[in-house]
C-alpha positions as CSV (number, residue, x, y, z in Angstrom):
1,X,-85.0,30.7,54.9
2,X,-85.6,34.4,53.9
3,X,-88.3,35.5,51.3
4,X,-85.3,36.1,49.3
5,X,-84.5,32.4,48.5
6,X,-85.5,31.3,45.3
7,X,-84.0,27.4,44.9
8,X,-84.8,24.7,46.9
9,X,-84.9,20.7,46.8
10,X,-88.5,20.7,46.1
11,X,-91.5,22.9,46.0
12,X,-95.1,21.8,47.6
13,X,-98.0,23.2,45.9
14,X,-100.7,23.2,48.2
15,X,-101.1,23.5,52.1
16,X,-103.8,20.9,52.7
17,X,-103.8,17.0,54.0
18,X,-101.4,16.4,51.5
19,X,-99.3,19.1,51.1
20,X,-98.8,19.5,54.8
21,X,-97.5,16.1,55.4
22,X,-95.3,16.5,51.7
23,X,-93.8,19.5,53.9
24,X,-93.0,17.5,57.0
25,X,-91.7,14.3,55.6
26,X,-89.4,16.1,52.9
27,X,-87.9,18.4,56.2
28,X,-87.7,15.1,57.6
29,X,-85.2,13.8,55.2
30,X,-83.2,17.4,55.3
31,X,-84.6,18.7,52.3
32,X,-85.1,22.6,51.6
33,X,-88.9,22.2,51.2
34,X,-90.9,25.6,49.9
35,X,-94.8,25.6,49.6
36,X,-97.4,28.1,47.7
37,X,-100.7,27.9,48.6
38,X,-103.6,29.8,47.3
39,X,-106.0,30.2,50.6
40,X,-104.9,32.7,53.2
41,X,-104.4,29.6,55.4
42,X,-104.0,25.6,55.4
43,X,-106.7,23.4,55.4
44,X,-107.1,22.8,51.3
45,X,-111.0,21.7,50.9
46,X,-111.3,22.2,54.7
47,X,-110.4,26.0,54.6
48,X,-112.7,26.9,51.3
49,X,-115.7,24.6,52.1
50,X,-117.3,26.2,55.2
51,X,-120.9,26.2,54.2
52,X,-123.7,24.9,56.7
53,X,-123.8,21.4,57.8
54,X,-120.2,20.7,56.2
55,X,-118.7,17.6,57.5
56,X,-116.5,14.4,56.3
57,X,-118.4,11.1,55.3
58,X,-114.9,9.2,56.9
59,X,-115.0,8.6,60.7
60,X,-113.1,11.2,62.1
61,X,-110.7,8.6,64.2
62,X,-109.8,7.1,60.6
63,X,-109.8,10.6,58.6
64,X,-106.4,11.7,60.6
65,X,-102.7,11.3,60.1
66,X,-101.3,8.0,61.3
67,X,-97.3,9.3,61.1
68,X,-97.5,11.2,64.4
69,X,-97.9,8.9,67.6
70,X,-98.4,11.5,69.8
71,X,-100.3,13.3,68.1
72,X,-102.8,10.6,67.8
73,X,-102.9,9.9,71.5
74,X,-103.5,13.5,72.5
75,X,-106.2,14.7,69.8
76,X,-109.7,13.8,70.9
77,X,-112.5,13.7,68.2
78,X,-115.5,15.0,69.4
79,X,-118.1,13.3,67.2
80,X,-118.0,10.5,64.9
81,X,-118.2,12.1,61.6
82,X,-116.2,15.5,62.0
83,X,-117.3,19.0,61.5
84,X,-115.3,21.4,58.9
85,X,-114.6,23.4,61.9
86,X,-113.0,20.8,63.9
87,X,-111.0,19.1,60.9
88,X,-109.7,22.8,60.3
89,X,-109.3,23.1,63.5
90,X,-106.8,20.0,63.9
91,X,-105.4,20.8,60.7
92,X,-104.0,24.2,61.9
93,X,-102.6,22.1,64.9
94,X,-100.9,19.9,63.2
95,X,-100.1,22.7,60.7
96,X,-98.7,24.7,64.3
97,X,-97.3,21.1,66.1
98,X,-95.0,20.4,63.2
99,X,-94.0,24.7,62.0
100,X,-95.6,24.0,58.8
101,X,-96.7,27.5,58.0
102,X,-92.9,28.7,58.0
103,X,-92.5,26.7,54.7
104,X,-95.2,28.0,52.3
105,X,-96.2,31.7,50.6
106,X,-99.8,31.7,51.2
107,X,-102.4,34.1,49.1
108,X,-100.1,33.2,46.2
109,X,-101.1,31.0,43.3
110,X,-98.9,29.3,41.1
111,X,-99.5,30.1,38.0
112,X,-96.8,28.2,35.9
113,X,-93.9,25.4,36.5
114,X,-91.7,24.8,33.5
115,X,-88.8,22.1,33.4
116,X,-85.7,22.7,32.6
117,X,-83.7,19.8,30.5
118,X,-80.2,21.4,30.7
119,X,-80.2,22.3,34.7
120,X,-83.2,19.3,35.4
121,X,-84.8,21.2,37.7
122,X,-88.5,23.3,37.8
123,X,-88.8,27.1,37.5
124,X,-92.2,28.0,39.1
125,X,-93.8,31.5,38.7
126,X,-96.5,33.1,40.3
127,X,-99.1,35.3,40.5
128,X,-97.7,37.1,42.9
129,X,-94.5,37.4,40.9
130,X,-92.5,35.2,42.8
131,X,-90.3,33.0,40.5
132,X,-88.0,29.6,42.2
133,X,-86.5,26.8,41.2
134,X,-86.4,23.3,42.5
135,X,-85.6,19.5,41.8
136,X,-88.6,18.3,42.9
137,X,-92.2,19.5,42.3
138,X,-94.8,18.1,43.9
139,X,-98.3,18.9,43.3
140,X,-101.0,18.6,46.0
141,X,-103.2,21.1,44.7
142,X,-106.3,18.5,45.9
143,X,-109.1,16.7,43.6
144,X,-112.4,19.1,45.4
145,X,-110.4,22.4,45.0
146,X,-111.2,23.9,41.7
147,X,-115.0,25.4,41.6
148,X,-117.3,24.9,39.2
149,X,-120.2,27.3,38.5
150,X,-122.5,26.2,35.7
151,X,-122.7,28.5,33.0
152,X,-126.5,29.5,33.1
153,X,-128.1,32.3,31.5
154,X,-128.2,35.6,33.3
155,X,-126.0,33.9,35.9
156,X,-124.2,37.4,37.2
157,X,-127.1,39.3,37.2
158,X,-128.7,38.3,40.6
159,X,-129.2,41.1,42.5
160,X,-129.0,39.1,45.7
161,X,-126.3,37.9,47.7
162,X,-124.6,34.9,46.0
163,X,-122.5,32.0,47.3
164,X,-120.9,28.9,46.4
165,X,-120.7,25.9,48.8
166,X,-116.8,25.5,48.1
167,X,-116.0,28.9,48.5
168,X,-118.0,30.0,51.3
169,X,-117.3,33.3,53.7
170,X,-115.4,33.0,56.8
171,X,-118.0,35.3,58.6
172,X,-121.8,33.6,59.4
173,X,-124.5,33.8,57.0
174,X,-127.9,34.8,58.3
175,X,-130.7,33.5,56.5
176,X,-133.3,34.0,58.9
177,X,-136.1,35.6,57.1
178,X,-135.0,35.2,53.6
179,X,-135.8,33.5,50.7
180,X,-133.2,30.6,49.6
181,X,-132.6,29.6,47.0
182,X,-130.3,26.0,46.4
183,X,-128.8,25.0,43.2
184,X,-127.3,21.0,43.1
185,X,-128.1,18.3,44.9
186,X,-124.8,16.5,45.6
187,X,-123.0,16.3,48.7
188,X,-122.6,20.4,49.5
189,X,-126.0,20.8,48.8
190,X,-127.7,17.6,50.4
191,X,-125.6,18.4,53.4
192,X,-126.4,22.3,53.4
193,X,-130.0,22.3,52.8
194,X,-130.9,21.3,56.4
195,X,-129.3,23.3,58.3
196,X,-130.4,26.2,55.9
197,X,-134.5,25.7,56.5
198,X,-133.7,25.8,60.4
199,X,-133.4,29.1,59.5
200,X,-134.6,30.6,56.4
201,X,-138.4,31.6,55.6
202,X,-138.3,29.8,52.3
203,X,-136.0,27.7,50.8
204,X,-136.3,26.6,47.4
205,X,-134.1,23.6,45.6
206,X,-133.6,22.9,42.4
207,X,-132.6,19.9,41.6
208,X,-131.7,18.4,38.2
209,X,-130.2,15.0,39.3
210,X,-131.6,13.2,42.1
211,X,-128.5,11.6,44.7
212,X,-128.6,9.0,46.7
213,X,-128.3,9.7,50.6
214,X,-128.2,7.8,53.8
215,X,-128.3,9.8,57.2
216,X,-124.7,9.9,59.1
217,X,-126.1,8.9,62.3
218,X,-123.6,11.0,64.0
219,X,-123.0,11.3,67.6
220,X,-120.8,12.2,70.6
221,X,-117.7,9.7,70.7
222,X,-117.9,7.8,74.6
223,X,-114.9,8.1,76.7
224,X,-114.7,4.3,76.4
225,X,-114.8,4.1,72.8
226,X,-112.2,6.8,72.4
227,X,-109.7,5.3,74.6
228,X,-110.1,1.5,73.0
229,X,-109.7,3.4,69.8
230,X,-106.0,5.1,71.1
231,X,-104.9,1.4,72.6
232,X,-105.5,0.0,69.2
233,X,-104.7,2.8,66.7
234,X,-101.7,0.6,65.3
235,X,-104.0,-2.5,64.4
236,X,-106.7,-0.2,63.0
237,X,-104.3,1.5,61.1
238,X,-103.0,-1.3,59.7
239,X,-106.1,-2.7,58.6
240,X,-107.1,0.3,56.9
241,X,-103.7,0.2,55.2
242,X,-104.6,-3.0,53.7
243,X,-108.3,-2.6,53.3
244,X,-110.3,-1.5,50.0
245,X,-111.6,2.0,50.6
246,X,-108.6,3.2,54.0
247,X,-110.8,2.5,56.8
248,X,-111.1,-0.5,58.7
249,X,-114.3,-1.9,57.2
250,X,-114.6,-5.0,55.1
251,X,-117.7,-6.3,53.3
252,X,-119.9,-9.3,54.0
253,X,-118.2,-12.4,52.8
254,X,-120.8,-13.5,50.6
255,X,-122.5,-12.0,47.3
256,X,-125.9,-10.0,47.7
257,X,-127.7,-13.0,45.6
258,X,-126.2,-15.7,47.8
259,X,-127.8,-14.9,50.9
260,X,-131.6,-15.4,51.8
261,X,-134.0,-12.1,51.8
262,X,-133.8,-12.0,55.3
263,X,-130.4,-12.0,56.0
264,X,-130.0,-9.6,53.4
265,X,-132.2,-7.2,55.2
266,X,-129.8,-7.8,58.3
267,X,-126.7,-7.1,56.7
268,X,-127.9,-4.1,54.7
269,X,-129.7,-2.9,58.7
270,X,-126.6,-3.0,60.0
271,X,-124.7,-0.9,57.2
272,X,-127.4,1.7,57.1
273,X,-126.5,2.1,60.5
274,X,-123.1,2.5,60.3
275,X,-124.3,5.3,58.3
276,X,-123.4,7.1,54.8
277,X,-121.5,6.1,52.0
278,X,-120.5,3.2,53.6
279,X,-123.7,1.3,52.4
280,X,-122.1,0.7,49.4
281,X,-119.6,-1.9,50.4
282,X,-122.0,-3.8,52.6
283,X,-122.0,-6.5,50.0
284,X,-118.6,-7.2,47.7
285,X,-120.9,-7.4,44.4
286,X,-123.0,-3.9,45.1
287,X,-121.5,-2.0,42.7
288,X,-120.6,-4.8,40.6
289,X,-123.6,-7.2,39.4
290,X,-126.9,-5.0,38.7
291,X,-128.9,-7.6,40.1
292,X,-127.1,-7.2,43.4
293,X,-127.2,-3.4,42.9
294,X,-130.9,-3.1,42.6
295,X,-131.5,-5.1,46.2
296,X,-129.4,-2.4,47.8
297,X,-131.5,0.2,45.7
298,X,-134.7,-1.4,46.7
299,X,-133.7,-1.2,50.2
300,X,-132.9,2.4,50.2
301,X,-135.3,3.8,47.9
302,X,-137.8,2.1,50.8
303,X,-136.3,3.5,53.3
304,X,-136.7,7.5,51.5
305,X,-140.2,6.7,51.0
306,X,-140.5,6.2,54.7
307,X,-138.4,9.6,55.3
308,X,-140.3,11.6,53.0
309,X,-144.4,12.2,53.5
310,X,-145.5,13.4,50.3
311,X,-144.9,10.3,47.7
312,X,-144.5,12.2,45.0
313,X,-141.7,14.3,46.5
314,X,-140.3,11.1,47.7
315,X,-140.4,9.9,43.9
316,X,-139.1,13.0,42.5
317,X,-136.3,12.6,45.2
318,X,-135.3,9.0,44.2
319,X,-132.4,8.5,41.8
320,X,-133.3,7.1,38.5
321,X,-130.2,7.2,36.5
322,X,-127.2,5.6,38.3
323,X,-126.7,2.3,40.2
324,X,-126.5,3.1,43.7
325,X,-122.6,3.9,44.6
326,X,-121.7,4.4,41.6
327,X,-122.4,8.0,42.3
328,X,-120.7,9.2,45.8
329,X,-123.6,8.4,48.1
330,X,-123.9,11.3,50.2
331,X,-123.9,11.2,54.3
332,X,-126.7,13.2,55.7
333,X,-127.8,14.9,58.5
334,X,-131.8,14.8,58.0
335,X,-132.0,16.1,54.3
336,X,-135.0,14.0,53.2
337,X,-136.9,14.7,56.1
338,X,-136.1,18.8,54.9
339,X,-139.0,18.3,52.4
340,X,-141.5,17.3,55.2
341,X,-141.3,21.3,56.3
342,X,-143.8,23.6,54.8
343,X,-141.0,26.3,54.2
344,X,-139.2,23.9,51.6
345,X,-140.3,23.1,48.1
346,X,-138.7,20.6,45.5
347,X,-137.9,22.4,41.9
348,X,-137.4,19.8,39.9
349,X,-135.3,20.9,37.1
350,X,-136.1,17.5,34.8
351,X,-139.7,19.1,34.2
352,X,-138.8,22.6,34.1
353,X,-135.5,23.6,33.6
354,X,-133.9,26.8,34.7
355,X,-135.0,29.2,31.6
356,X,-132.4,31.9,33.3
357,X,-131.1,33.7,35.9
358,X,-132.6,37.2,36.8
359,X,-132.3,40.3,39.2
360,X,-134.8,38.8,41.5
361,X,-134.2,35.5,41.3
362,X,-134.7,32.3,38.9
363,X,-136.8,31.4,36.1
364,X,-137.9,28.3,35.2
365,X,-140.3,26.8,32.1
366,X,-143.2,27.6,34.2
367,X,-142.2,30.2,37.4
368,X,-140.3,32.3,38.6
369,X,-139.1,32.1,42.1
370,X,-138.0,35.7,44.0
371,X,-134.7,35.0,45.8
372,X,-132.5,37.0,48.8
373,X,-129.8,34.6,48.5
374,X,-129.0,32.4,45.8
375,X,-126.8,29.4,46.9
376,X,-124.5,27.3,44.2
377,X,-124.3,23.9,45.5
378,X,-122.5,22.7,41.8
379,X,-119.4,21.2,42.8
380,X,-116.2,21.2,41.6
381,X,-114.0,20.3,38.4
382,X,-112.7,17.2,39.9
383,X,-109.7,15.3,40.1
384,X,-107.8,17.5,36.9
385,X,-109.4,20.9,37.5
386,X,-106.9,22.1,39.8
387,X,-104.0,21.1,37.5
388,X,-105.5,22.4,34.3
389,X,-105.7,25.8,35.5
390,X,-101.5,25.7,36.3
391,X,-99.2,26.1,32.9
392,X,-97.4,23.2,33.4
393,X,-94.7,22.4,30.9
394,X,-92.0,19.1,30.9
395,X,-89.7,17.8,28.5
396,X,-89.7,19.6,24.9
397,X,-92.4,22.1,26.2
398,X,-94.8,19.4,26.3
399,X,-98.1,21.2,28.1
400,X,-99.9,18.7,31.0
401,X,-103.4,20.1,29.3
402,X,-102.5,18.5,26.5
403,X,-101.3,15.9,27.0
404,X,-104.8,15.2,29.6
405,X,-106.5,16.6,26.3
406,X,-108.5,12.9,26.2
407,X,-108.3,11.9,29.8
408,X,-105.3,12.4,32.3
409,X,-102.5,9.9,31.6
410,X,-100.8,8.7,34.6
411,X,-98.2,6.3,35.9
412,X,-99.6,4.9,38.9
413,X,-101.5,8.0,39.8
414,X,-98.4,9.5,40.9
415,X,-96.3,10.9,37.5
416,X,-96.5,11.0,33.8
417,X,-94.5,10.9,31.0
418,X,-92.7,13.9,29.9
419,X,-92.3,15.4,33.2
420,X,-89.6,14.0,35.1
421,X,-89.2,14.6,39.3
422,X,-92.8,15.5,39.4
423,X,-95.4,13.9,41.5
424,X,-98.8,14.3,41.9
425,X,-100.2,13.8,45.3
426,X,-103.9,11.4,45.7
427,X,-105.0,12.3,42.1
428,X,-106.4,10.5,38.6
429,X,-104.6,7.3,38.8
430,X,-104.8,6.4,42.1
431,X,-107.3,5.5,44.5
432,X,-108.0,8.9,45.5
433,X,-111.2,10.2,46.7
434,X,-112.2,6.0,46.6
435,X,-109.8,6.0,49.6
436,X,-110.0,7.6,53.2
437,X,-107.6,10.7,51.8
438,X,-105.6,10.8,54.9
439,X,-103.9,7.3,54.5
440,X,-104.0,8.1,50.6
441,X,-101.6,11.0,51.1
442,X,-99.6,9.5,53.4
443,X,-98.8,6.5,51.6
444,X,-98.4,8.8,48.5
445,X,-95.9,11.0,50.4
446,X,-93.6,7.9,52.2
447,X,-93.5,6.4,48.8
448,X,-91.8,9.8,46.9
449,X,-89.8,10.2,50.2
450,X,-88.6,5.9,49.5
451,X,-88.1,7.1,45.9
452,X,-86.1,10.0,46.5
453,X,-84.1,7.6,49.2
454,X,-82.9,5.7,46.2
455,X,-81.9,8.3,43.9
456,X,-79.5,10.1,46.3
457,X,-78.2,6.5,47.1
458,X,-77.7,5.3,43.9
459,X,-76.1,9.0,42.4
460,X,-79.3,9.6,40.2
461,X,-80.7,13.2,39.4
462,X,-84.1,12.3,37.7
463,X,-86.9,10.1,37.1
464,X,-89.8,10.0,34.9
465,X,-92.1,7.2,33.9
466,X,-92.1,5.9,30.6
467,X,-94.8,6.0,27.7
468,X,-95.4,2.5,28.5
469,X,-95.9,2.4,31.7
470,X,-98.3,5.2,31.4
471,X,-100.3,3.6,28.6
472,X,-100.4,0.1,30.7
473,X,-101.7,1.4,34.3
474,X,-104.4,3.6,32.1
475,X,-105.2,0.3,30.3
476,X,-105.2,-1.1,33.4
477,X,-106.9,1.2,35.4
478,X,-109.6,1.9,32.4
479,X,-109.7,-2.7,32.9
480,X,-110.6,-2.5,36.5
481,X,-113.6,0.2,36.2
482,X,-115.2,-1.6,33.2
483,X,-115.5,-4.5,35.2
484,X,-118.0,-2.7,37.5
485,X,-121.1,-0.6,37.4
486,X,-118.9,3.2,37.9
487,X,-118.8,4.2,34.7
488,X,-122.6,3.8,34.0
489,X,-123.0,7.1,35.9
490,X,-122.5,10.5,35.2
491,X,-120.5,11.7,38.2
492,X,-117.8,13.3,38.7
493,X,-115.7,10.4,39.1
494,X,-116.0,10.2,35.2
495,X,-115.7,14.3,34.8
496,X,-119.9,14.2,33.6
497,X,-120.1,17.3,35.5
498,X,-118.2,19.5,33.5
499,X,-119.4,20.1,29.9
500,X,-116.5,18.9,27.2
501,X,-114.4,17.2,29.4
502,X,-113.5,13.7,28.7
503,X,-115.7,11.2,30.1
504,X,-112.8,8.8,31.7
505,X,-112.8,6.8,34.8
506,X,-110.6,8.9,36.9
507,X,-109.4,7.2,39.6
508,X,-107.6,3.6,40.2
509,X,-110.6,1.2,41.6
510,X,-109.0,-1.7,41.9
511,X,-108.6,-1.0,46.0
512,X,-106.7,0.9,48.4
513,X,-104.4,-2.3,49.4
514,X,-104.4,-3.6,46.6
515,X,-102.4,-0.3,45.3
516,X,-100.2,-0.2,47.7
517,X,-98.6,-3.6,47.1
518,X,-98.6,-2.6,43.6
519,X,-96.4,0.6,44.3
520,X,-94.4,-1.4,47.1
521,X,-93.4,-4.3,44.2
522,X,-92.6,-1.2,41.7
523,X,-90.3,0.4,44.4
524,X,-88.7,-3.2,45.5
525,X,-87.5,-3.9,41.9
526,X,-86.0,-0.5,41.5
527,X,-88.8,1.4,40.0
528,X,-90.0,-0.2,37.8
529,X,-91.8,1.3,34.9
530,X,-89.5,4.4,35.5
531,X,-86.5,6.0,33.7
532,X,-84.3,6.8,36.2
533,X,-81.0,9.1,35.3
């Protein structure tokens, strides 16, 4: 395949979990498979977010591709919850294992993809001024890829060195000495701030909206536990396939309210220990009933005033505004007791907002704080961001941002109507970020690669789901997260994060198993819910 060529079966957009393994399994079934990918590398979220203390909140053994035996058996996991530098690191091997890199045009952004009703097939430009065509288009352009920096006053004017947490330098940052300053208090943040004090003479937050938090308790992964792990890789797999959230975990069989105090305590015990956001399914009612919601938030909220020394830190700290889990609870690495070190103070923004944004540093209702460094720990447009910012254009012209004008509008998570033969990869629709995004892009993947099985066999160019099918599984999906505490929060799950977007429900709730029996009965029946030409 020369730089030259410029048609192919189907085009990947995007080189990280996703993408990669969209690469392999399409090459797999002999298709000429191109990929663009922004970064200079592959990786996705794990390439861009390199700031300190970055690590997954999935156990390591369960956050890894399942489709390569070998693989599995001969890549050891050092710790329980990974680093970004050994994810990246195994996702350049795998990227290397399988000649992944041969297939994409990296440092190149896609800027548009426009179908093509007389030829069916997508015309995708960009920024580099590279134009092809394809059948397919797949889009794995990842739910954490698209920044967001809030839009405060003065925000460009810092004379200081500036960074965000999800697009972080390759090289080290040395804060020894300087005065930090960290904006956001969600996972980047929570999990940055730590590591950060070790070093830095001063190290300011400002936080606007408290997040829940329970420490990782990370550690070295035993010899022993590693290799009962590799002899039973295809049962935990399996489980995880058919489990709620992609990992191997399953709540307590009884509600939070049916169980005595004490066994309560011993349930929830055992959950904190398993660490992070895990907590949250301890019980199967958590984040349903508020009365089972508030003993899990009694218990934690407890357990941070026992972390933090000062109470009214340990009050300011404390979410007020959410149900706990209804927000992504954060896995931490000794963040709350951070604000038992002289060199950090608490800015909480609820009592003095940030007035602006200076040369020195920032200025709230009250003070202003002299900065070196000034660190944005804000986030990302999730779930849509990364899409809205591609010109992409189906049937009749028909733009995806307007058609996601109130919400996106999916079948299934996995296409819409309008745009026939393309997918989108782990996005609004689907479980998504709910699920362990390994096992969610691989099921995504094998599903399109089932899919594309049965066009070729049954002489078919196209498919596309239909307006109804779309406005059902929203229905449905908008059904499922009404019936719990989720939408109650402002998080990104519901796009609160990002002034004027819609404030919709984004992903499919309703369980990681539970969707994939959904999309196998779709397939069996001949695709259901699809137009199929």
């Amino acid at each position: 395949m020369t730089t030259q060529d410029s048609d192919f079966d189907a085009v990947v957009v995007g080189a990280g979990i996703s993408g990669l393994y969209a690469v392999y399994k399409l090459r797999e079934r002999g298709m000429r498979v191109h990929g663009f990918e922004s970064a200079e590398g592959v990786g996705g979220t794990w390439y861009h977010n390199r700031y300190p203390g970055a690590r997954c909140d999935v156990e390591s053994i369960d956050y890894s591709y399942s489709f390569d035996e070998e693989l599995q058996q001969e890549w050891t996991w050092s710790e329980r919850f990974a680093s970004q530098e050994e994810i990246l690191r195994y996702l350049d091997h795998v990227a290397d294992r399988h000649d992944l890199r041969s297939a994409y045009d990296f440092l190149t952004r896609v800027s548009s993809a426009v179908y093509d009703e007389n030829t069916a097939r997508w015309t995708i430009a960009t920024d580099t001024g590279r134009t092809v065509h394809a059948r397919f288009l797949i889009l794995a352009t990842g739910v954490l890829s698209a920044t967001n920096k809030p839009d405060i006053a003065g925000r460009d004017t810092f004379a200081g060195k500036t960074f965000h947490t999800g697009e972080w330098p390759h090289e080290p940052v040395d804060f020894a000495g300087k005065r930090v300053g960290v904006i956001g208090t969600g996972s980047s943040g929570i999990q940055s701030i730590p590591v950060i004090a070790e070093q830095a003479q001063q190290v300011f937050v400002f936080q606007r909206s408290p997040n829940y938090s329970i420490p990782a308790g990370n550690r070295p992964l035993t010899d022993e536990l590693i290799a009962q792990v590799k002899a039973n890789y295809a049962e935990r797999r399996r489980l995880s396939m058919s489990s709620g959230g992609g990992t191997p975990n399953s709540a307590y069989p009884k509600g939070a309210l049916e169980v005595d105090a004490a066994e309560r305590t011993r349930v929830y015990d055992e959950w904190w220990q398993r660490g992070g956001y895990l907590f949250a399914k301890a019980f199967p009612d958590q984040t349903v009933s508020l009365a089972a919601n508030d003993t899990a938030r009694e218990y934690v909220e407890a357990k941070i005033r026992e972390m933090v020394e000062d109470p009214d830190v340990a009050e300011q700290l404390i979410p007020t505004d959410h149900p706990i889990g209804t927000k992504r609870i954060v896995t931490d690495s000794g963040y709350f007791e951070s604000f038992n070190r002289d060199n950090v103070t608490l800015v909480n923004l609820r009592r003095t907002p940030i007035s602006e944004i200076t040369e020195t540093g920032v200025r709230t209702a009250d003070t202003s704080y002299d900065l070196d460094i000034l660190v944005f720990a804000t986030g990302f447009d999730a779930m849509t961001g990364s899409l809205s910012r591609i010109d992409i254009r189906g049937r009749g012209g028909r733009e995806l941002r307007d058609e996601w004008a109130a919400g996106p509008r999916t079948y299934l998570g996995l296409a819409v109507a309008g745009f026939p033969n393309m997918f989108i990869l782990a996005g609004a629709g689907s479980p998504s970020v709910l699920a362990n995004m390994v096992l969610m892009a691989e099921q995504h993947v094998d599903w399109i690669s089932n899919c594309l099985d049965y066009l070729d066999e049954h002489d078919l160019a196209t498919i596309e789901a239909t307006e109804r099918s779309v406005d059902e599984w929203v229905a449905e999906c908008n059904e499922k997260a009404a019936a719990t505490l989720f939408p109650t929060a402002d998080s990104w799950y519901m796009g609160a994060n990002i002034p004027g977007k819609p404030r919709v429900f984004m992903p499919y709730i309703g369980g990681f198993g539970n969707y994939n029996k959904i999309c196998a009965e779709i397939a069996d029946v001949g695709y259901k819910g699809f137009e199929l030409r």
